[in-house]
C-alpha positions as a Markdown table, in Angstrom:
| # | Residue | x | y | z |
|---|---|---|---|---|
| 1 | Unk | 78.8 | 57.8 | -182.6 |
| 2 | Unk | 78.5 | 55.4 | -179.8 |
| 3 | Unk | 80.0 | 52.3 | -178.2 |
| 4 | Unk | 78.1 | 49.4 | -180.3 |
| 5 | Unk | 78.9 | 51.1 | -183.7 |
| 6 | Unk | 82.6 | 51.5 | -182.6 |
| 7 | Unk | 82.5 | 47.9 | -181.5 |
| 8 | Unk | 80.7 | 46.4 | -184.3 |
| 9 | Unk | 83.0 | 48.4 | -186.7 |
| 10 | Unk | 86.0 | 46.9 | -184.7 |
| 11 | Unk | 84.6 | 43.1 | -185.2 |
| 12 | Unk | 84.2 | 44.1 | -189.0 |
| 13 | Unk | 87.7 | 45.1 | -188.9 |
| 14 | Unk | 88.8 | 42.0 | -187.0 |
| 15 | Unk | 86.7 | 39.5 | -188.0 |
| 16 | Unk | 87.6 | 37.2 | -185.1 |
| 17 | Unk | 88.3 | 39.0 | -182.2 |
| 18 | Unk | 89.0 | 38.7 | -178.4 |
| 19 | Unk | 87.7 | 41.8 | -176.2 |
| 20 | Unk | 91.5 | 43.0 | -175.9 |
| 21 | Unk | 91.6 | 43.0 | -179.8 |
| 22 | Unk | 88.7 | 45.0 | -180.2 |
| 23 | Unk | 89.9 | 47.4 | -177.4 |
| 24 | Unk | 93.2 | 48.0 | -178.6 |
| 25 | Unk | 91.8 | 48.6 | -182.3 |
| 26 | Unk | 89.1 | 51.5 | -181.3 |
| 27 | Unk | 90.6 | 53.1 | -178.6 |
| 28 | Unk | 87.5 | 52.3 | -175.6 |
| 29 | Unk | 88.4 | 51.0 | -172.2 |
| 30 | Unk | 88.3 | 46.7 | -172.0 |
| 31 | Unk | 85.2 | 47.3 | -169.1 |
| 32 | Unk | 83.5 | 49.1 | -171.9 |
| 33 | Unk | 84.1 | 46.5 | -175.1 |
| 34 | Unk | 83.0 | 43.6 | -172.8 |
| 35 | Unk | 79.9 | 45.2 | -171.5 |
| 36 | Unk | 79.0 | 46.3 | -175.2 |
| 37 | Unk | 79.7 | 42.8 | -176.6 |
| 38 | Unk | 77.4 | 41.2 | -174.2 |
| 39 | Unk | 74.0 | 43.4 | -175.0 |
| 40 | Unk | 75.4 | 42.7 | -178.7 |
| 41 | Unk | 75.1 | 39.2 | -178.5 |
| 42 | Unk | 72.0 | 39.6 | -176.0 |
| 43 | Unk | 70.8 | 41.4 | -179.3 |
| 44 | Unk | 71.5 | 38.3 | -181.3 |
| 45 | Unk | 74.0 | 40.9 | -183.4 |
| 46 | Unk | 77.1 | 39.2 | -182.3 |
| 47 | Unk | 77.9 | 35.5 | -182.2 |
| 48 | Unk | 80.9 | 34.4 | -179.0 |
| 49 | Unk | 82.4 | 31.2 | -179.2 |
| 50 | Unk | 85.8 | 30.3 | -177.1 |
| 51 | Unk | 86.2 | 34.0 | -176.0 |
| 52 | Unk | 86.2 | 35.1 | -179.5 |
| 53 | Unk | 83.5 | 37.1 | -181.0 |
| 54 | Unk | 82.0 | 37.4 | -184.8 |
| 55 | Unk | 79.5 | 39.8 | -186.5 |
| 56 | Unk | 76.2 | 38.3 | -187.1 |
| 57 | Unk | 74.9 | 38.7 | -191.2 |
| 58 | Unk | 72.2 | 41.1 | -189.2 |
| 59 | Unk | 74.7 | 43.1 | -188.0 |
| 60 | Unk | 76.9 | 43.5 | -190.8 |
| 61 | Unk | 74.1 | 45.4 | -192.8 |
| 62 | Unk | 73.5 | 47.7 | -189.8 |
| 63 | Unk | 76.7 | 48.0 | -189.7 |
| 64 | Unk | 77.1 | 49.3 | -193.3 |
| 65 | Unk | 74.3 | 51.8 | -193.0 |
| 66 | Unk | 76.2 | 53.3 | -190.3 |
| 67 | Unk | 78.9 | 54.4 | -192.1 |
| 68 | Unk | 77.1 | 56.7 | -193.8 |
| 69 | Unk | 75.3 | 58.4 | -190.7 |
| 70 | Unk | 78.8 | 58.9 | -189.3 |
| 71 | Unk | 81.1 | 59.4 | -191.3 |
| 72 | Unk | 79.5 | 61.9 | -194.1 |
| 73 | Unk | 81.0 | 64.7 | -192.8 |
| 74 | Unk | 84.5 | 62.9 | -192.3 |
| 75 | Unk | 84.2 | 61.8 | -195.8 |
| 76 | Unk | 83.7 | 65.8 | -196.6 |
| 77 | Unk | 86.8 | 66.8 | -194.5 |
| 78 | Unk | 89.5 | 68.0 | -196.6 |
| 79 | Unk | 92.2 | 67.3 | -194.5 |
| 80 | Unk | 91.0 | 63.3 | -194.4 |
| 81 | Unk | 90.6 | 63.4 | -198.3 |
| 82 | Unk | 94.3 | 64.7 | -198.4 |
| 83 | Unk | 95.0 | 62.1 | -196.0 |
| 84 | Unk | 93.4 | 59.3 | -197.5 |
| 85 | Unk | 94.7 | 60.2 | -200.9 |
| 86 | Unk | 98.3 | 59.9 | -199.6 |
| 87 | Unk | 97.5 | 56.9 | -197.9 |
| 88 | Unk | 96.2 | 54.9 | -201.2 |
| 89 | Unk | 99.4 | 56.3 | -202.9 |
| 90 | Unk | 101.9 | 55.2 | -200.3 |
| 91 | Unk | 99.4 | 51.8 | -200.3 |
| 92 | Unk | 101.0 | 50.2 | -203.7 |
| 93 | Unk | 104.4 | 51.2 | -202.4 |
| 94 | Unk | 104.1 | 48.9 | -199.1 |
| 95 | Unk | 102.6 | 46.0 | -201.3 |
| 96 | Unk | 105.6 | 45.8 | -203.4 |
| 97 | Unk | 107.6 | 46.6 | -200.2 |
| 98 | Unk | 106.3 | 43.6 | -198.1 |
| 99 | Unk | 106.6 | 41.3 | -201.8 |
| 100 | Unk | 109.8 | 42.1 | -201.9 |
| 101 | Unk | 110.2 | 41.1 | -198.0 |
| 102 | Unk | 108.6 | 38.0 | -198.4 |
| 103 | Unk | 109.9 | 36.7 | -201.6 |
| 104 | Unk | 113.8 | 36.7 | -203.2 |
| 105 | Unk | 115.7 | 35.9 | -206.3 |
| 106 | Unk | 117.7 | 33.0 | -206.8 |
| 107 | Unk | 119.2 | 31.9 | -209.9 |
| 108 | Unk | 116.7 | 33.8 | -211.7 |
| 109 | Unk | 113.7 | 32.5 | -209.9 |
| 110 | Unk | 111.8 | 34.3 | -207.1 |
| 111 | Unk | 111.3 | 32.1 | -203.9 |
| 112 | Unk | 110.4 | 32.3 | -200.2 |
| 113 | Unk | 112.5 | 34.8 | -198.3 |
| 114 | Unk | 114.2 | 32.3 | -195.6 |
| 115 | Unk | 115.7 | 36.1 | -194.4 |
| 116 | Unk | 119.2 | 34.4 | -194.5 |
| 117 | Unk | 120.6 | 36.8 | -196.5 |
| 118 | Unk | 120.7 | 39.8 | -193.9 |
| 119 | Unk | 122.2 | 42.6 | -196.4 |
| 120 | Unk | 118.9 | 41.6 | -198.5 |
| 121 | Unk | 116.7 | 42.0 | -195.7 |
| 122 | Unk | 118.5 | 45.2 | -194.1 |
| 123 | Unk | 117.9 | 47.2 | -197.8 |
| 124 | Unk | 114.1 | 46.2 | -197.3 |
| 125 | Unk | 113.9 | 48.1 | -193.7 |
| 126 | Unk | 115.5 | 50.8 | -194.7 |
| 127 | Unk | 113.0 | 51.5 | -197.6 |
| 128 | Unk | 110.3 | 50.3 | -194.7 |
| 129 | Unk | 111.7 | 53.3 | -192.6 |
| 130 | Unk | 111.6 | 55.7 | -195.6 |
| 131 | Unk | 108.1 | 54.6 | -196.7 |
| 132 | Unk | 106.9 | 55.3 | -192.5 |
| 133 | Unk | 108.6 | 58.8 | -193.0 |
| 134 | Unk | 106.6 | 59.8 | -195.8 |
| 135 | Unk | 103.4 | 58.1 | -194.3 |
| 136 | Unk | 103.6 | 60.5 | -191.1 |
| 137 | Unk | 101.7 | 63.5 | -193.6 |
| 138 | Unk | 99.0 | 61.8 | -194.3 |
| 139 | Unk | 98.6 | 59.7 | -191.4 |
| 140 | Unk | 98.3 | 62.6 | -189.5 |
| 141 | Unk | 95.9 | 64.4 | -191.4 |
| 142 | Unk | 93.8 | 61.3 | -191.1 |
| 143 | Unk | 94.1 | 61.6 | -187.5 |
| 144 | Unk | 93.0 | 65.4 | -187.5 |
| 145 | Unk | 89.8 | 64.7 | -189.1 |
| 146 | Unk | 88.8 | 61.2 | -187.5 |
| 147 | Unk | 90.9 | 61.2 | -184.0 |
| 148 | Unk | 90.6 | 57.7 | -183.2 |
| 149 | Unk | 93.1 | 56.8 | -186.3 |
| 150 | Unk | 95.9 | 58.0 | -184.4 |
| 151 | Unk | 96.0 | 54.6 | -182.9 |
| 152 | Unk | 97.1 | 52.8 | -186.4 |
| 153 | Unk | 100.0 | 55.9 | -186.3 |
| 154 | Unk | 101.8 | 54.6 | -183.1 |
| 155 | Unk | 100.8 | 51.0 | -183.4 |
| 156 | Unk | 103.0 | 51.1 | -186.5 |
| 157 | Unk | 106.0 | 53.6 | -185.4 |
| 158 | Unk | 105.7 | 51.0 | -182.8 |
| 159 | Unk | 106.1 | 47.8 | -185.2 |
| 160 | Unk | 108.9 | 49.7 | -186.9 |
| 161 | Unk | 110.9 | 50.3 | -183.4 |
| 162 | Unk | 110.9 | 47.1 | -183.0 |
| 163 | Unk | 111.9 | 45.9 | -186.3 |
| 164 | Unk | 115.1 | 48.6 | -186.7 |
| 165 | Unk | 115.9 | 46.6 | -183.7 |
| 166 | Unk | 116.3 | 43.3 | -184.8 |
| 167 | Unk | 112.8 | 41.9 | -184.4 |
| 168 | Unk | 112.2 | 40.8 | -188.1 |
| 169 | Unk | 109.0 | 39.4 | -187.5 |
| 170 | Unk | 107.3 | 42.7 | -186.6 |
| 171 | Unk | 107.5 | 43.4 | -190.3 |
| 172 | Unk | 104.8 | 40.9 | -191.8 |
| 173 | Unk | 104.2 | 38.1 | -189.4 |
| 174 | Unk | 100.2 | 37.8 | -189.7 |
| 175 | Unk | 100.0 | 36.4 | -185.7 |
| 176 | Unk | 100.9 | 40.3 | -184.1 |
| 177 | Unk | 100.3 | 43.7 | -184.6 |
| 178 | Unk | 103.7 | 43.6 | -187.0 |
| 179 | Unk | 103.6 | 46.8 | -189.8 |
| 180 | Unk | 102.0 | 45.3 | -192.4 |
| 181 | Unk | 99.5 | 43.7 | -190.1 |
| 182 | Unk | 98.3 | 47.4 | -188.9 |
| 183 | Unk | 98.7 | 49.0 | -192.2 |
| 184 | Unk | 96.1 | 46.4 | -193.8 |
| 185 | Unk | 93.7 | 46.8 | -191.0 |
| 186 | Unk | 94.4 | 50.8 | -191.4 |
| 187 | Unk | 93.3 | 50.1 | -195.3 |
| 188 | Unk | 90.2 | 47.9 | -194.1 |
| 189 | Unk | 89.2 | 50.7 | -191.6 |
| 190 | Unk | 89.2 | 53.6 | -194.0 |
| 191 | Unk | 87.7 | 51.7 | -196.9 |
| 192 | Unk | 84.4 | 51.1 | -195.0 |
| 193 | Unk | 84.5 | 54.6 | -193.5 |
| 194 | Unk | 84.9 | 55.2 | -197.4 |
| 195 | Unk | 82.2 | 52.8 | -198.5 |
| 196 | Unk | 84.7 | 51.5 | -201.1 |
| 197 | Unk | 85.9 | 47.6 | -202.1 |
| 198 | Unk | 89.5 | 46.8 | -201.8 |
| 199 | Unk | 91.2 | 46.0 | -205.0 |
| 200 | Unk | 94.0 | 43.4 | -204.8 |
């Protein structure tokens, strides 16, 4: 595959992205995304406004015939249909998990997590760490069949370092590359590689 899909499929990924996201998202070089955004908007397939870049309509339906160019014999790997199997399972788990993170009981009624209550919060990581842990299986197999993935795999034993170290915001905060934040664009990258619709 070559640079533009791998860009255009970051942008999809991103939605609204500066060169660095899209970079650190795909794995190319940051000479290489800028060069490839600017024949992408020369091509009218990519709209820039304030440093930030967005998929034209155009594009996205190139885009989406791509997939299946690319990826059909990815999709046929067993080792990524293990891999992607184990992810969707472990996927229901973290939902409840980062619930459960954001949200706590008081006097019978659940309400924003204000994190105050640090034995609360401290039961959460743990089951964050165990839930990473069983990840690693299928994350790697991912990673065997479709190398590029491996990225997602350290971006979030990254977000849990920091977290197990007291940085509570690399669990869910929306504005970094916190766990959940990696997971869900993990989730987003293989369901378009997948050519299936999220279900929420």
């Amino acid at each position: 595959m070559n640079d533009m899909h791998l860009v255009m499929h970051g942008l999809a990924i991103k939605k609204h992205a500066t060169p660095e996201d899209i970079a650190s998202g795909i794995g190319l070089d940051l000479g290489s995304v800028r060069e490839t955004l600017e024949k992408l908007v020369a091509a009218r397939r990519v709209v820039e406004a304030k440093g930030r870049y967005l998929l034209a309509p155009a594009a996205r339906m190139l885009l989406d015939a791509d997939y299946s160019r690319y990826y059909e014999s990815v999709r046929a790997d067993p080792a990524f249909q293990a891999g992607y199997a184990g992810f969707e399972r472990l996927n229901a788990t973290l939902k409840q998990l980062i619930t459960d993170w954001q949200t706590t009981t008081v006097r019978g009624q659940r309400v924003s997590n204000d994190h105050s209550d640090k034995d609360y919060d401290a039961k959460i990581i743990d089951r964050l760490g165990d839930l990473h842990e069983r990840s690693e299986e299928p994350l790697g197999k991912l990673a065997a069949a479709l190398p590029r993935l491996a990225i997602y795999r350290d971006k979030l034993e990254a977000a849990l370092d920091k977290v197990e170290k007291g940085s509570i915001a690399w669990v869910s905060d929306a504005k970094i590359e916190s766990y959940h934040t990696v997971w869900y664009e993990l989730h987003e990258d293989l369901l378009r590689l997948m050519r299936r619709e999220r279900t929420e």
